[in-house]
VEXTORGU-93615 format. One record per residue (C-alpha): residue in three letters; x, y, z. Coordinates in steps of 0.5 Angstrom, whole numbers, plus 500, padded with zeros to 3 digits. Example, Ala and Ser with C-alpha at 12.3 -4.5 7.8 and 13.67 -1.06 7.14 Angstrom:
ALA525491516SER527498514
END
This chain:
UNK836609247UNK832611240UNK837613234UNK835620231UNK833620224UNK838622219UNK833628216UNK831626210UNK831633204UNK826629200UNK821628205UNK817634208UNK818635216UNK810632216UNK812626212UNK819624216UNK815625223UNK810620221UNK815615217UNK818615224UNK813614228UNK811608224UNK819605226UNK818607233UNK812604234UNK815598231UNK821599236UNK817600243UNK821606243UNK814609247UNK818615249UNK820617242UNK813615240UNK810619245UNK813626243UNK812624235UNK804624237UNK804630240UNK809633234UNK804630229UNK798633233UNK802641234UNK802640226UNK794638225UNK792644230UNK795649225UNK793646219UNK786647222UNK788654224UNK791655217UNK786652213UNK791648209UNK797643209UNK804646212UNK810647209UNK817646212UNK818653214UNK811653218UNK813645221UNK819648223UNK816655227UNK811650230UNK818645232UNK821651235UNK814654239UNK814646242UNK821646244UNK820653247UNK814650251UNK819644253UNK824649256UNK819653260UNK817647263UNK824644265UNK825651268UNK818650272UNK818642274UNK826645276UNK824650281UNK818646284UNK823640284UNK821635280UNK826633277UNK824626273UNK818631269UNK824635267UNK828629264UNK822627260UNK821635258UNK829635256UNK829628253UNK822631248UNK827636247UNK832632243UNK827628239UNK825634237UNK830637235UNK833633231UNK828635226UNK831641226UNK836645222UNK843646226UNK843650231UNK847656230UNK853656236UNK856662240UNK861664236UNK858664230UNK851668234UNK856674236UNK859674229UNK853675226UNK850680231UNK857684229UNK856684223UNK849686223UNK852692227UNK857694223UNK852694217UNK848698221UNK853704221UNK854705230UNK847703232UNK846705240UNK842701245UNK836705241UNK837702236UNK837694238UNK830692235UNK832694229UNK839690230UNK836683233UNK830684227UNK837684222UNK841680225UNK834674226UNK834676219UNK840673217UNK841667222UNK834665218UNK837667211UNK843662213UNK838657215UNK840657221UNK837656228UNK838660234UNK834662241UNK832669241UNK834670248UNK841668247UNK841673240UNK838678245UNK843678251UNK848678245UNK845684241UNK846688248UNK852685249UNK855688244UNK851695243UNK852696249UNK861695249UNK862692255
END
């Protein structure tokens, strides 16, 4: 199985994909190769869109959208069961996110949330745009990374004090 890259901090998201793809086209890792071709061509798409190079912060929006799309495939390939598709889209997931920053775990995800309310003074169930933009805030603050559905069921969850 392909070894996932110890991510290097002086080298831009951009740079390590293509260093990698380098090594895995050397390994015949055709899987890992695959899916960093289409990571590298999600970057150029929105270079042209942007007019100009990304930094980090947008490789990592970007990294997020495709893992997002990944998701909603396996839910898809699941339903209509095709099962082997969504291997594939599961295995793409973990390539990409090894890219990533770690992701935030679930304890760590509801303490933040009830920081956010707490700093909030008692916020209702009105109020949970501003509690999730607060507490989205925070997680990005923390550079942390965490899935806006997951943050969302919590949010409620605790707003709503069951």
């Amino acid at each position: 199985m392909a070894r996932f890259p110890s991510y290097n901090s002086r080298m831009s998201i951009p740079e390590q994909i293509q260093k990698d793809m380098t090594a895995a086209m050397r390994a015949r890792e055709e899987l890992r190769l695959s899916t960093l071709r289409m990571v590298k061509a999600a970057f150029k798409n929105k270079e042209v869109e942007k007019r100009g190079p990304l930094d980090d912060k947008e490789a990592l929006a970007v990294l997020s959208t495709l893992i997002k799309q990944r998701k909603d495939s396996i839910e898809q390939f699941t339903r209509g069961g095709r099962q082997e598709l969504a291997e594939k889209e599961a295995a793409e997931i973990r390539i990409i996110e090894s890219y990533m920053p770690r992701a935030a775990g679930e304890e760590e995800m509801v303490s933040t949330v009830r920081a956010a309310i707490a700093e909030m003074g008692s916020p209702t169930m009105k109020d949970m745009g501003a509690v999730m933009k607060n507490a989205m805030a925070r997680f990005a603050a923390a550079g942390s990374r965490v899935d806006g559905k997951q943050v969302n069921q919590i949010v409620k969850h605790e707003l709503s004090g069951t």
